[in-house]
C-alpha positions in Angstrom: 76.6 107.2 95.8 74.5 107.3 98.6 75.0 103.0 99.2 79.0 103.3 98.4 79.1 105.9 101.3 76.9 103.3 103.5 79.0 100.5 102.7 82.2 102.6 103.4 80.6 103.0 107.0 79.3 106.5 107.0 76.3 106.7 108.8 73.0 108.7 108.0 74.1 112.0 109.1 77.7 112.4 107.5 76.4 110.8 104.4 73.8 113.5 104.6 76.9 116.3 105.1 78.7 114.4 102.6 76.3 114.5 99.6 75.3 118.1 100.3 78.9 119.2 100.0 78.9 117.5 96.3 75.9 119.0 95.0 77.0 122.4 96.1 80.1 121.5 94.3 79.1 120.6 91.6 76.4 123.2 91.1 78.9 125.9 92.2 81.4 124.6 89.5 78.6 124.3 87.0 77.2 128.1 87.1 80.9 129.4 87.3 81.7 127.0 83.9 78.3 128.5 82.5 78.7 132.0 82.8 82.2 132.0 81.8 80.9 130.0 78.5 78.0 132.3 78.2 80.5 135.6 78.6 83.4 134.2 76.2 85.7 134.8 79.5 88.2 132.5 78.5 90.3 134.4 81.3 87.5 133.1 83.7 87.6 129.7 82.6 91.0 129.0 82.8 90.8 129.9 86.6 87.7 127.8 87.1 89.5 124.9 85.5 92.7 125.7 87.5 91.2 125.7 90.7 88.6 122.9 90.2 90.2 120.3 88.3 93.9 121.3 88.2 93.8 122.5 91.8 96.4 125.4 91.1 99.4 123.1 90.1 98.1 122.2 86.0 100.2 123.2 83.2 98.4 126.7 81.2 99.0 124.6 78.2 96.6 121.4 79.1 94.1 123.9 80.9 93.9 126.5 77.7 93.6 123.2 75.4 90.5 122.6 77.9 89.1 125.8 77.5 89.5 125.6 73.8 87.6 122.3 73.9 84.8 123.5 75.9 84.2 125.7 73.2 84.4 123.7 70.3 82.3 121.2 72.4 79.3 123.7 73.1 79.1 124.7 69.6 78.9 121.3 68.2 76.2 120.7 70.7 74.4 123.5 69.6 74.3 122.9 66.4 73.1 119.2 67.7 69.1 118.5 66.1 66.8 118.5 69.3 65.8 115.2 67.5 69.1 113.5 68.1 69.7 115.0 71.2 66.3 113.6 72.6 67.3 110.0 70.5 70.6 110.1 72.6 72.7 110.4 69.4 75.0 112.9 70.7 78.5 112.8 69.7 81.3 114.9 71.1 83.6 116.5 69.0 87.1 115.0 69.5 90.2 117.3 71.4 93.0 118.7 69.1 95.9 117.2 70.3 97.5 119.4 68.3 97.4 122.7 70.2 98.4 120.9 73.0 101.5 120.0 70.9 101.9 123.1 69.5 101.5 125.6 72.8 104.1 123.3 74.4 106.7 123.7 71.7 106.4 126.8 71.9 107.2 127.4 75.1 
């Protein structure tokens, strides 16, 4: 990241600035995803999924499929063998188109 920004033509101090903003970012987005997942504030994750990845204009079907997914995602991963997580075996459990089919038929 740091060389794209170089080559781009940012010099030290903005790509400095610049990579500080992401981390906060991303940390910020991280612990506001992670206590919402730990709290079962699905109310909670909608917004943060709204605001950080829809940015306030996503359909409430596609984001509550999301937040549907996240869950399914974290108990799979739980239920994930240390062992295969430390042999990189991971596999993520595929979306259910379904509900996104289903919540937009019905309106």
């Amino acid at each position: 990241m740091d060389q794209s920004m170089r080559e781009l033509g940012i010099g030290d101090e903005g790509v400095r600035k610049r990579v500080r903003i992401m981390v906060e970012s991303f940390y910020g987005r991280t612990a506001s995803y992670m206590e919402a997942l730990e709290n079962k504030d699905n109310a909670a994750l909608f917004e943060a999924f709204m605001r950080n990845i829809y940015g306030q204009s996503g359909e409430a079907v596609a984001i509550k499929a999301l937040v549907h997914y996240m869950h399914e995602a974290v108990e799979g991963l739980a239920a994930l063998p240390t062992s295969e997580i430390l042999a990189g075996d991971v596999k993520f459990v595929a979306p259910k188109t379904e509900l996104i089919r289903e919540s937009a038929s019905n309106g």
